[in-house]
C-alpha positions in Angstrom: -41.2 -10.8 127.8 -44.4 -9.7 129.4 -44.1 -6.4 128.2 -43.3 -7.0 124.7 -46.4 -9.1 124.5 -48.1 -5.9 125.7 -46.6 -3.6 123.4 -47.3 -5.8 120.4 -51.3 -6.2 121.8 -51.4 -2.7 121.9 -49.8 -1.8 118.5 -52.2 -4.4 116.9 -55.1 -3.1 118.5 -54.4 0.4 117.3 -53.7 -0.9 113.7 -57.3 -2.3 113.8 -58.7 1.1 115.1 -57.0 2.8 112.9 -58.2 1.1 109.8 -61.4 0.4 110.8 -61.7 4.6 111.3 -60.4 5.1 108.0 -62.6 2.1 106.3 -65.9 4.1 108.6 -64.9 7.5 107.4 -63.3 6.7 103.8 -66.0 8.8 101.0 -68.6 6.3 99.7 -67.2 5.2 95.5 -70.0 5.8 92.8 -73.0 3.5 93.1 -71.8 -0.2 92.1 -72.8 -1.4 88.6 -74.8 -4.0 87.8 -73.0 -7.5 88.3 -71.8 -9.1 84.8 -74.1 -11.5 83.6 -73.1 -15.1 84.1 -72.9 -17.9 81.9 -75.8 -19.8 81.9 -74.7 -23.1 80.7 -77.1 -23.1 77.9 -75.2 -24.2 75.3 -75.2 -27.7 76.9 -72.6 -30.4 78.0 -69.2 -30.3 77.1 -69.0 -26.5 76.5 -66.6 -24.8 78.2 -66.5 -20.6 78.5 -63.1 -19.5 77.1 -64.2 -15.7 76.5 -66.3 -13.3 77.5 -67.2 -9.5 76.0 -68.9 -6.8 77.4 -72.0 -6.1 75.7 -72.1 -2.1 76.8 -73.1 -2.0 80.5 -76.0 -4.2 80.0 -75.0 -7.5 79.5 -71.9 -10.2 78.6 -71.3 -12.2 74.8 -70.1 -15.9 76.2 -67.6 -17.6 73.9 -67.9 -21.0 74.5 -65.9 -24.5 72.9 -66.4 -27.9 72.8 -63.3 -29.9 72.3 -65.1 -32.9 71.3 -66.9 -31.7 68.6 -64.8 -29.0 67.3 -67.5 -26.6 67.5 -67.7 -23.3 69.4 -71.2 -21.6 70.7 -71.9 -18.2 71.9 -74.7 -16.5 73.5 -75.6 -12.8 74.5 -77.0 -12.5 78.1 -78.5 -9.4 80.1 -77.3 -8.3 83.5 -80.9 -8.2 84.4 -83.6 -9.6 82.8 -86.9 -7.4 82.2 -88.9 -6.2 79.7 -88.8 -7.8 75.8 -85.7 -5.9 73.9 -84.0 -6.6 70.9 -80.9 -8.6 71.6 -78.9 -10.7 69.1 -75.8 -12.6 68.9 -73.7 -13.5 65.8 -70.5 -15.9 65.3 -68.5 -15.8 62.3 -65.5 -17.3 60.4 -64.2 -14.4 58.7 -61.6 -16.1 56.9 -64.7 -17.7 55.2 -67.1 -15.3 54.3 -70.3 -17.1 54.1 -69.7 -19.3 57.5 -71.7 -17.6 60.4 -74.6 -18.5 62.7 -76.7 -15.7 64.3 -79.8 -15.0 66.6 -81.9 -11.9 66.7 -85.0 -11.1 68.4 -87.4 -9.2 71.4 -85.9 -11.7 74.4 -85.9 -11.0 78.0 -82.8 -12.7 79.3 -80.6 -13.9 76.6 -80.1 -14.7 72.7 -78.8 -17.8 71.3 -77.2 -20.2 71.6 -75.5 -20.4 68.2 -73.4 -23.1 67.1 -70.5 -23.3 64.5 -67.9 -25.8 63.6 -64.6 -23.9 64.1 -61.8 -26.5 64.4 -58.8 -24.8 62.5 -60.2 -21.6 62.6 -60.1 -18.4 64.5 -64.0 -17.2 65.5 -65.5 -13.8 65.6 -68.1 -13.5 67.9 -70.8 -10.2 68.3 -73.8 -9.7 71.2 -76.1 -6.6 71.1 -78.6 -5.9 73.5 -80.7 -3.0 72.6 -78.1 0.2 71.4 -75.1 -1.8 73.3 -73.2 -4.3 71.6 -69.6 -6.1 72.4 -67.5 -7.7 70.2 -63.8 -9.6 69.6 -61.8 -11.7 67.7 -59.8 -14.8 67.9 -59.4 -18.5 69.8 -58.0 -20.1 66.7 -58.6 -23.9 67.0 
């Protein structure tokens, strides 16, 4: 009994050497990206995130619903705030061509919120920040 204890201290032991070797000399990955940006809660109580798009490398498009009042909100938001750059954020209703709600301007952190009602209806929604922009399609309600 005693030494099969022994042999199974020693085999884990040399596991952990082992891996903690190859985790010391595995090569270094590219440098991490910057973090995705995280929802900010600024489209205000009762909204809940059901989607999210990648706005180039720079920043996130939140999709957001409120069951409540049948309306959905999105907002464009920067991995890292900084200097004033053109950022925007649209959300459509293509099945109805004049229903959409936009924001566009120099912002340092985010654009938006808009708001539209949506119930019945599947939402479009678009972010650019700068050159980058992210967009999908769908979440009909």
């Amino acid at each position: 009994m005693k030494l099969s204890r022994r042999a199974s201290a020693a085999t884990a032991l040399a596991a952990l050497t082992i891996g903690g070797t190859v985790a010391a000399t595995a090569p270094a990955s590219a440098a991490p990206s910057a973090p995705a940006a995280a929802y900010n809660g600024v489209c205000g109580t009762g909204y809940k995130v059901i989607d999210s798009t990648p706005v180039g490398n720079v920043g996130t498009v939140y999709l957001t619903w409120n069951e409540s009042t049948g309306k959905n909100c999105a907002v464009t938001i920067r991995n890292t705030p900084g200097a004033k750059i053109l950022m925007s954020v649209k959300l459509e209703i293509p099945e109805l061509e004049d229903t959409w709600a936009s924001d566009a301007d120099q912002y340092t952190t985010y654009a938006g919120p808009v708001y539209l009602s949506s119930r019945g209806y599947c939402v479009q929604w678009t972010g650019q920040i700068g050159t980058a922009s992210g967009s999908d399609y769908g979440h009909c309600g």
